[in-house]
C-alpha distance (Angstrom), angle and dihedral (degrees) to the residues before:
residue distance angle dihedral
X1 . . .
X2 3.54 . .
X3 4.23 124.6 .
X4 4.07 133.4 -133.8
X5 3.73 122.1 -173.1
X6 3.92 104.1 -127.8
X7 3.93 112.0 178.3
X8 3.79 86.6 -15.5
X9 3.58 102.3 -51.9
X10 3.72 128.5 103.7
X11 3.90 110.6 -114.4
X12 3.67 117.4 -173.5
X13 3.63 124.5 -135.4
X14 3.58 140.6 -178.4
X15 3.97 123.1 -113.9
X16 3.96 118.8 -91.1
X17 4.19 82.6 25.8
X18 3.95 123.0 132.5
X19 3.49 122.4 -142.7
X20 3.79 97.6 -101.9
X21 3.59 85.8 47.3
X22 3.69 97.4 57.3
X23 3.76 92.0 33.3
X24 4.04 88.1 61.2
X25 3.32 89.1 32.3
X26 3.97 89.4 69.0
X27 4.05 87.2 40.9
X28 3.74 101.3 -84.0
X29 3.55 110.6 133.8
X30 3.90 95.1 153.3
X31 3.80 122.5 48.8
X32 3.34 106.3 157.5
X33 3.98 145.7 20.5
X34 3.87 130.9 -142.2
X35 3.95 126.0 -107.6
X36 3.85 93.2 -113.1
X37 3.68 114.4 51.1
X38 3.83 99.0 -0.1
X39 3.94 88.3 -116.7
X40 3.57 118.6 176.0
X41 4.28 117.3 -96.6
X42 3.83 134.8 -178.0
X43 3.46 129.8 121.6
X44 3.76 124.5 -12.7
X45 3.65 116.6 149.5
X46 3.88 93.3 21.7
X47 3.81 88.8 -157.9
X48 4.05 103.4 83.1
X49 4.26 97.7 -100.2
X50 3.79 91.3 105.7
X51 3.74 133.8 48.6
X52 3.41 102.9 -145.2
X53 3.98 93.1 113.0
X54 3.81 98.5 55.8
X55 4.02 108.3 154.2
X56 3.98 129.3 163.9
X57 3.57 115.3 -106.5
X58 3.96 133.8 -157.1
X59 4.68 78.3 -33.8
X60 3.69 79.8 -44.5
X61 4.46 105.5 132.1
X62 3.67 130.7 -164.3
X63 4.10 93.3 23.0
X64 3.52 116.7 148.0
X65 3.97 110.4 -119.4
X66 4.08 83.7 -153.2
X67 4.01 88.9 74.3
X68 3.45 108.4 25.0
X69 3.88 111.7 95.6
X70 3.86 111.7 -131.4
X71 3.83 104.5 -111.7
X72 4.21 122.0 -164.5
X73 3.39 106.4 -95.1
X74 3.95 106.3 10.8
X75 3.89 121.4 142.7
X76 3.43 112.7 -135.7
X77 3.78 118.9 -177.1
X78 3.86 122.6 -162.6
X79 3.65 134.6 -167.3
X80 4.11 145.2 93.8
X81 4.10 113.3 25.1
X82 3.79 123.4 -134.3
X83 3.75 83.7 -115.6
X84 4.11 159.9 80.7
C-alpha cells in the first residue's frame, strides 16, 4: 500500500484511488466544514458536479478530492470551504 500526507499525517491508499476515496476509505467521511454554519462536507456526488469535497492539493486550493487521483507522496490539506 501506498502513503499520502493529509494534514500532516501519512494516509495510505490503494492504487487507481482518489483522495475522497482513500480518505473514506480510512473512515473519513467529513473533511471539511463551510464558512457559514461550520456544517460538515466531504463527498456527495462522488462524480465532480458538486463541491462539497474541496481539499488542497500539492499548494493547489479548491480541488475536488472526488477527481484528483491519490499520488505517493502528495500533501493534501483539508478544512473550511469557500462556501454557505
Amino acid at each position: 500500500m501506498t502513503e499520502m500526507i493529509v494534514d500532516g499525517q501519512p494516509l495510505p491508499f490503494v492504487e487507481g484511488q482518489t483522495v475522497a476515496a482513500a480518505l473514506v476509505a480510512t473512515g473519513r467521511l467529513a473533511w471539511r466544514t463551510t464558512r457559514v454554519g461550520h456544517r460538515p462536507r466531504g463527498v456527495f456526488c462522488g462524480i465532480g458536479v458538486c463541491f462539497d469535497c474541496l481539499v488542497t492539493v500539492d499548494g493547489a486550493p479548491g480541488q475536488r478530492a472526488c477527481l484528483v487521483p491519490a499520488r505517493p507522496g502528495m500533501t493534501v490539506t483539508t478544512g473550511e470551504g469557500d462556501d454557505d
